[in-house]
Every structure is written in C-alpha cells, then in structure tokens.
MARFI-469502 format. One record per residue (C-alpha): x, y, z. Coordinates in steps of 0.1 Angstrom, whole numbers, plus 5000, padded with zeros to 4 digits. Layout:
! residues N
XYZ ...
! end
This chain:
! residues 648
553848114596 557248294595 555948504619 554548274640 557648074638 559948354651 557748414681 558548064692 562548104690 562148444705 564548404736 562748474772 565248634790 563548544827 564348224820 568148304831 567448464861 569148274885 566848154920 568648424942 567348694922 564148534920 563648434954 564648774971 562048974941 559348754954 560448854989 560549234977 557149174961 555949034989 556449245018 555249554992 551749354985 551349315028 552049685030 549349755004 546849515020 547049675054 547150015036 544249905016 542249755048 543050085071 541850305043 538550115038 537850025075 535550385073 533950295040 532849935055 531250085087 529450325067 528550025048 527749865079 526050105091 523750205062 522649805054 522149775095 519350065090 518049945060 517449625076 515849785111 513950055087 512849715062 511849505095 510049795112 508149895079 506949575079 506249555115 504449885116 502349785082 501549415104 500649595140 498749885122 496749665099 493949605129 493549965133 492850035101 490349755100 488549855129 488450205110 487050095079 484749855094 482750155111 482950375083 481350055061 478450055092 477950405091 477250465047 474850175056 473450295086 472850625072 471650485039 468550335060 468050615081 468050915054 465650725035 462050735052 460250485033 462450245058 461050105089 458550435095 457150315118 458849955134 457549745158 459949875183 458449665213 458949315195 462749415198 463049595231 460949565267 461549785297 462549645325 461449685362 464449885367 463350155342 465950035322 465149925285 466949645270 467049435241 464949115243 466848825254 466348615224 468448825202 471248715226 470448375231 469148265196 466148365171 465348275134 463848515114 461148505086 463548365063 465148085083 468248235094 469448245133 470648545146 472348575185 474748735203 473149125203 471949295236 471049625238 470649885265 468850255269 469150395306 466650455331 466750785327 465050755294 461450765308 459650835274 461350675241 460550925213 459750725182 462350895161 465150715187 463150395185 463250415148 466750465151 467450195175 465649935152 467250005123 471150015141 470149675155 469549525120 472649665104 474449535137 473149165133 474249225096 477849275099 478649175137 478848825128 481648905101 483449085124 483748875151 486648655141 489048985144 487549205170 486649125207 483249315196 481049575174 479749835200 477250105187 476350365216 473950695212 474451025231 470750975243 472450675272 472050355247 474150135233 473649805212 476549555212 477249205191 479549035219 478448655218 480548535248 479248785269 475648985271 476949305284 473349435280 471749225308 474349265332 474749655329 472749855363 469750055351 471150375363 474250365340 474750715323 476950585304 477650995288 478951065319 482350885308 485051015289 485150745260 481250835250 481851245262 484751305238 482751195210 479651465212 479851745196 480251995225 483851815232 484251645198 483451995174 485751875148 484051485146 487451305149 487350905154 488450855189 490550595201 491150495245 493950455261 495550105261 493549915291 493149545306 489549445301 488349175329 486049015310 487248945278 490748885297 492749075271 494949395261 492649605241 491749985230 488350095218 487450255187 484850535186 483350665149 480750945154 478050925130 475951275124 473251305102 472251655088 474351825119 472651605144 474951315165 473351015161 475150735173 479250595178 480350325157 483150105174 485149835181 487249675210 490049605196 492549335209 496249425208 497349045222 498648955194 500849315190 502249185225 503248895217 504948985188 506649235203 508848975223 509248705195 509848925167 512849115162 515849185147 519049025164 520449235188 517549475190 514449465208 511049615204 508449875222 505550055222 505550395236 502350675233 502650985220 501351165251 504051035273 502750635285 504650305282 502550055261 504549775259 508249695265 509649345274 511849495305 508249595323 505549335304 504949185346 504749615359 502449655324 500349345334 500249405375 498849835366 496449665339 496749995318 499250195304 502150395326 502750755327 507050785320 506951045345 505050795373 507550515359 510850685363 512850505338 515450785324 516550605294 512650575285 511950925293 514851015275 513950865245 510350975245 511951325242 514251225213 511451085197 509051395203 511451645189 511851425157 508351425152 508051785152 511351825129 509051635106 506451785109 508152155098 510451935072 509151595062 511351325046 511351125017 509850865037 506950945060 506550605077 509650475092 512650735104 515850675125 516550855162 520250845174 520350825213 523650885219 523450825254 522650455248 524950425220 522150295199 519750385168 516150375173 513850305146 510450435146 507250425125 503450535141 500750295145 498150415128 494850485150 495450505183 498650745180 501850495189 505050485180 506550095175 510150125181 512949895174 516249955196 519549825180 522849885198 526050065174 528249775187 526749555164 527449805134 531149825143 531749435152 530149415120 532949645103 535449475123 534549115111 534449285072 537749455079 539249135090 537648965063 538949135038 542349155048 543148795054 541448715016 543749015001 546848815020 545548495009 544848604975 548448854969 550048504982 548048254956 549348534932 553048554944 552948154939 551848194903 553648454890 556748264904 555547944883 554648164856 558248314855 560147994858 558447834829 559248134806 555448274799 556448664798 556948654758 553348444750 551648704777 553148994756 551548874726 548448784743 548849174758 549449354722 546449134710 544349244732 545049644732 544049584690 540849444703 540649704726 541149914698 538549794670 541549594655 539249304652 540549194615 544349204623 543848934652 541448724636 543148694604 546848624619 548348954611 548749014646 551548714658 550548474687 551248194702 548447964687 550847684678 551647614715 550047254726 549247424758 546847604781 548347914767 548047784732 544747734739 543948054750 545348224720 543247984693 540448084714 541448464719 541748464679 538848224672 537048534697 538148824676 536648664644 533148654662 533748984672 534049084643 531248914632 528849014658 530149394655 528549354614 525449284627 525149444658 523449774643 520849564626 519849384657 519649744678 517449874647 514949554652 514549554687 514149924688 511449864660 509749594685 510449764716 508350094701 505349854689 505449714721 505150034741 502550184719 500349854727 501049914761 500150274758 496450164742 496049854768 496450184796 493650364780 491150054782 488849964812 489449544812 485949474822 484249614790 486749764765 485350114769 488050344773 489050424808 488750714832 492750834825 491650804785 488551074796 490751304809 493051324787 490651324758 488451574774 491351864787 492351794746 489151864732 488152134757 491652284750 491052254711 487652414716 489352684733 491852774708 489552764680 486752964697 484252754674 484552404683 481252274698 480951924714 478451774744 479751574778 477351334790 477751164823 475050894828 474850614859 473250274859 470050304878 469850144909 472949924900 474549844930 470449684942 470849524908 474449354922 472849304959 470149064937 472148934909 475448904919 478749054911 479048864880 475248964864 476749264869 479949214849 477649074821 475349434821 478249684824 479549484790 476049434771 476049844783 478849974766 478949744739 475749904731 476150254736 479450214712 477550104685 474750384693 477450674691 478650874660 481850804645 483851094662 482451024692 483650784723 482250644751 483950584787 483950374817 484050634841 483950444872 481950194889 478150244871 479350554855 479650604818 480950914798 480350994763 482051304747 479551384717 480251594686 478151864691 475151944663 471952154666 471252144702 467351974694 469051694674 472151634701 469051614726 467451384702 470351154697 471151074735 467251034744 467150734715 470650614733 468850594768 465750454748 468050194731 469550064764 465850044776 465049884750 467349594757 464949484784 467349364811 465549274837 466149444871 463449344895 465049604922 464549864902 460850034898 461250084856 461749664864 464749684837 468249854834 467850184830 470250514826 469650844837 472151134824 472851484823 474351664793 476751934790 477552134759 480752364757 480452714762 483152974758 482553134787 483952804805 487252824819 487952454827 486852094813 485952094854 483152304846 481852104816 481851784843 480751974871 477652074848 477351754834 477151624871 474951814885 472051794856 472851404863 471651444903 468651624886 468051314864 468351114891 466051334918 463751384891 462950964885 465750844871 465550694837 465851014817 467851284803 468151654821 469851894793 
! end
C-alpha cells in the first residue's frame, strides 16, 4: 500500500509544460508523422502493385479455371459417352452367341434408289415386345453397297440396339448420337430430324474428310477426331462433331460420335467475364472461334476464320504469343498445367489461357494492366489518407493524454508489462510490482484488469503443459483411428485395396529376407456380377458383396486377411501350408460361398459363384507384381475354363 501510495504522489512533470511548448511539439510531431506517411506510401506504392497485380491474376487464373472446367465439361461428355457406346458395343459383337443370325430385313429395306435405309417406323414410333416405344433412329448404307454381307448386317443390328439404348439419354445434352461405318453407313438418333430419309442414295459419305480421317490408312494411330467449328443449317446451331473409332481385333468397325452444340459456350463468352476483361476462343491451328468484336463476321462466314484471311494484327499477334507459350510448356511445364498467363506487351494487357479439352481451343481472358495500376493507385491513396487520418486521431490523443498527466500510470503500466513479457507473472499479480490500481478511472481499470490478467496467467501457464500432454494423447488416438478407417473398404469392412498393397509388398518383402517364408495370393471375382446388378439392382448388389466378405472372413485362418480389391474382386493373402491342403482350404471357401445359395438367375450355376486363381511365393520372384500377375492370370483361366472354380 506504501508503494502504491507513493505512486499516486509521484509528481508528473508534463503537467508543467506550459501550451507553447506543447503546441509547437505537436507541430514538430506532426509535420515528422506527414513526412513518414508519404515516405511510408512512396516506399510501398511497388509492394501494392505487385499486390495488385498478383490478386488481379489470381482472380483471371480462378475465373478462367473455372471457365475452362465449365466450357470443357461438354467435351468430355461427348468423349465418355462414346467410349460408354463402344465397351457395349463391342461387348455384343465379341460375343457370338448374340444376334447370329438377326432378322436384318425387319430393321432395314432397300430402297428403289439402291440405297438401304432404316425402316421408317423406328423414326416415327414402334413398341417393342415388351411395351416400350422407341423413335427417333434412321439409318443409312449407300447404293454402292449392292450385296450386304451378313457379318455387316449383324453389325448394323446390333449398333442399332445399343443406339436406341443410350440415344434417348443423350439427347437432352447433345444435338445427336451419330454412328457411321467405313463400309458408307451410318445410323443416327436425331428425333427432330430423319437425316436418314432425306440423305441421296449415291452419298459416299468416305469420300469426306470427317469419316476419312478416322480409317486406319489416315487415322494409324486411332485418335478421337474432332471438326472444325461449323454452322449447321438444320439444327440452326454452332456445333463440332465428335468422331470415336471403334476396332475390333485390328479391324475398323464403326465411328462413335456426337454433334456437339457450343451455343451455350457463345453465349457465355459475352455475359461472363471478369470486369474490365473480355473473353475468346481462338484454335490452335491458327482460326478465330469466337470473339465479341467479330460474333456478326463469325455468324455471316458460318465457320471458323483463318487469322491470316482475317487480318486482325493484334489477334495474329496474340496467337503467336500464345503458340510460343505452349511450346515453352511443353519443353518446361509449370506447376499448374491448366491455366497460365501471356503478357502482350504491345496491348499492355495479360492474357489468361487454359485449353478446352477435345477439340484443341484455347479460351482466353484479356484484362488490360491499367486496371492493375488504378488499382495500386486507389490502395496507395487509400492508405495514405487513413495513415494521416490515423497519425492525426493519435496527435489528438497523446495531446489529451499529456495534459491530463498519464505518462507516470503508462510507465507503470509499461514496467508491468516487460515482467509479463518476461515470465514475471507472480510479481504483478501479487502487487510486488507497483501500479496504479487505486485510480477510479479508465486507467485504474486497466491496471485491476492488467493484474487480475497476470494472475490467470499465471494460472493458465500451471496447467498449460497438462492440457498439451492430453490433447496430444487424443490427437494420436484420433489419428491412429483415422489410419484404420483408411485401411477399410465402407461397403463391407474388408480391408481395402491401399491395405493389400501395403500388406502384400510387407509380406512379400518379409518373405524375401527370410528366404523361408511361404504364403498364397488369391485373387477371385464375383461371377457374372455386374448381369447380377443389371437384374437385381445396385443395392442386391451391396447386400452380396457384404454376405461375401463377411463369409470368406469367417472361412479364413487366423493370420490370414481378406480384401476388397475392387469392384467384384476379392483378395485373400493365405498363410501358406502343404500345397494339397492350401488347395484344399480355398476349394471348401469357393464351396462355402456356393453353398450360400444366392440366387443369380443371370448366371448359368443359377447362384453366386467365385472363380479364383492362386498364387504361392516363390524365391525366384522379384516383385509382389509377379505374385499378382500370376494370381491374375490363373484367374482368366478360371474364368475361360467355366467359372466357378479354382485354377492353382
């Protein structure tokens, strides 16, 4: 209290200052805080426009990633879409048991022009044997196709089923599903419009560069090919057409593909943008796609424009800038493949670019560098009228502050703190350390509170090491049960492909080092499983890939595991005993899940079956690779050899 009580006598010798001296050090102090602000805002005007500068880009690159993820999405569709018709196509065909020998002339009917075509009821509307309508196919094989040989009727029958299968679902994002043959045919789902009526008889329709550049003579390496962008007539929009070729044992049977409508892309390319900036479309091989300056020259040529025919510098210009960074990438990529930044200094401007994925674009996003600096300039200015403002607010308080004789209560406050600072805790909190606490004012307050802080400091500090110890404590349990969650397929429990690979290159490794170590690989598949989810469902399917490996768990040894290795297929890493009885054991597992009698009415065993093929470890192995790539290949015997057995 003595203490306390001589820090309220203590004499505060600012308080005699007299208001000349005052007045003309708040005018020194003053003038030194404007020469520091303008110091301050000169010196940083570089650090904003970088700043600027690099959240400017990361906006265009953000917007354009986006963009280029938006406009590429259709491409991609149309992509997958004919690689999803070709695996079933080619499913049907490879398998001969399938339409041998079809009816090929309750689907087709030669015309008087020589030409054959598809009959005009699958355009206009037919139901089938079970109830359902199907329209909107035509189909067309050229005149000069005198004699059909039944292996291209077969073919043409079974496209024109898996064509009324998925045309229907594909017609709400695509203008059409086209499927052409080198042999002059082509079947097409276009409801609004029977293309195969109206096309002339004598149509070689090879003769064209879309269907030439997909044969094998100009097409050796079998790459999707996608047109230039083009005006169609008839279905009154922008589009580009997607080719897949589909072979079959080195043979070219037919092109999978799409018209693909890039409307949408257009209008887009107007409405959407950053402020400032605008958007285009150029081609890698030198054509204008889209740009708003020349929408009405793009719509009056009904195609895409050659730069060169165009004569726009600044485009030509930047198709150059653009073509040199692509090849800079390509002999040093960046960190980021998808969108990178062009500076045409000639335009005073940054172009952002990312490539459309499919038909070989580049989207382009065009923002001026006057934005950037009027941006720094409006920071800049910013900054330095809040430093004025707030070097002023301060002037005004440490004026008040001086009049009213605060400099001795701050010192305490000061030497307080630095103890703090210091791990002084005690001295504060127990009033060792003098301060102005009996004040009945704001800085009164502040010191019972400053002290009334140290003490739960000090408290906090006791017990700080015991909290850390806990929440490490929970923070390891927590990361060793996400560790086992990792390991675990969430359908069925099993563990999960990453937990085989690990636990396989460990044992394989361990087998290795010991030289003696023996233990079997098994790789099995559910038979005819994905039949069993075309007639069940999905979520029968669930049901039997759990009743599966709950079984086969309970089958295996103790030191043994079983794995979901993906999709139907199971893996199950067996400790290895005489090679009879390791035989032995995974026949009465097979047996076991046959003996679960689940029925599966597309299979020909009528139940869920496994086949497998085992693999035991050898020395002369070099790689768990080889243990799977036996295991695999004894499980393609299995399967050739029936299915629903064992080859070891």
């Amino acid at each position: 209290m003595e203490a306390r009580k001589a820090v309220r006598l203590l004499p505060m010798p600012l308080s005699g200052l007299s208001g000349t001296l005052l007045g003309g050090f708040v005018v020194r102090l003053a003038g030194w805080s404007m020469l520091i602000v303008l110091a301050l805002t000169a010196i940083g005007y570089s650090t904003i426009y970088d700043r600027a500068e690099r959240d400017a880009l990361d906006r265009l690159q953000a917007h354009l990633l986006e963009r280029g993820r938006t406009e590429s999405a259709i491409f991609k569709l149309a992509a997958s879409n004919m690689e999803l018709f070709r695996d079933r196509f080619l499913a049907l065909y490879a398998d001969p048991a399938i339409l041998p020998d079809p009816d090929f002339d309750a689907y087709f009917q030669r015309g008087a022009d020589g030409a054959t075509r598809l009959r005009p009821e699958y355009f206009d509307g037919i139901v089938d044997k079970d109830g359902i309508r199907h329209n909107g196919s035509t189909g067309f094989v050229g005149a000069n196709q005198k004699d059909i040989p039944a292996e291209l009727k077969r073919r043409l029958v079974i496209t024109h089923h898996v064509l009324a299968q998925y045309g229907p679902a594909w017609q709400n994002r695509f203008i059409n599903t086209n499927i052409s043959m080198p042999e002059n045919a082509m079947l097409m789902y276009w409801p609004s419009f029977a293309w195969g009526r109206e096309v002339e008889a004598d149509l070689d329709m090879t003769a064209f560069s879309v269907i030439r550049s997909t044969l094998i003579s100009e097409n050796p390496q079998r790459r999707p090919v996608w047109t230039p962008l083009y005006h169609d007539h008839t279905a009154k929009a922008w589009m580009v057409t997607y080719q897949l070729p589909v072979d079959y044992q080195g043979r070219h049977l037919l092109n999978a593909g799409h018209d693909v409508s890039v409307a949408d892309l257009m209008d887009r390319l107007i409405t959407d943008h950053l402020p400032g900036s605008y958007n285009f479309v150029l081609a890698a091989d030198g054509h204008l796609v889209a740009h708003p300056l020349w929408m009405d020259r793009l719509r009056k040529e009904l195609a895409t424009i050659n730069l060169e025919k165009l004569g726009d510098p600044g485009l030509l210009r930047v198709h150059a800038l653009i073509r040199d960074s692509v090849e800079r990438r390509k002999a040093d990529p960046g960190p980021d493949d998808n969108v990178w930044i062009v500076e045409d200094a000639a335009d005073d401007a940054y172009l952002a670019v990312t490539r459309l994925e499919g038909p070989d674009w580049w989207f382009i996003a065009r923002y001026p560098k006057s934005l950037v600096a009027a941006t720094a300039h409006q920071a800049a200015s910013a900054i330095m009228a809040m430093g004025i403002a707030y070097f002023l607010a301060m002037l005004a308080l440490v004026f008040v502050l001086l009049r009213r004789q605060v400099a001795g209560p701050i010192l305490q406050l000061k030497q307080a703190s630095e103890q703090v600072a210091a791990g002084e805790y005690a001295a504060v909190a127990d009033g060792t350390t003098p301060l102005p606490t009996a004040a009945q004012d704001e800085i009164g307050t502040l010191a019972r509170s400053f002290q009334d802080m140290a003490a739960r400091v000090r408290e906090a500090s006791d017990g700080l090491a015991e909290q850390v110890a806990l929440r490490t404590e929970a923070l390891e349990a927590a990361n060793k049960q996400l560790e086992e969650w990792s390991l675990h397929d969430a359908l069925t429990g099993a563990y999960n492909r990453r937990a085989f690979d690990a636990d396989l290159r460990s044992v394989f490794d361990l087998a290795r080092r010991q030289g003696k170590a023996r233990f079997a690989l098994i790789l099995a598949d559910i038979d005819h499983f994905q039949a069993y989810n075309d007639a069940y469902g999905t979520a029968a399917g669930d049901q039997v890939l759990r009743t599966l490996f709950r079984t086969l768990t309970r089958q295996v040894g103790q030191g043994d595991r079983v794995y979901r290795h993906g999709g139907a297929r199971i893996a199950m890493i067996l400790t290895e005993g005489e090679a009879v009885a390791l035989d032995g054991r995974v026949r009465e597992i097979l047996e076991g899940i046959a003996e679960l009698a689940l029925p599966h009415q597309q299979s020909p065993h009528g139940i869920v079956t496994l086949s497998a093929g085992l693999a035991r470890y050898k020395t002369s192995m070099d790689a768990a690779a080889d243990m799977v790539g036996l295991a695999e290949k004894r499980l393609d015997q299995a399967r050739q050899d029936g299915r629903n057995r064992l080859v070891a």
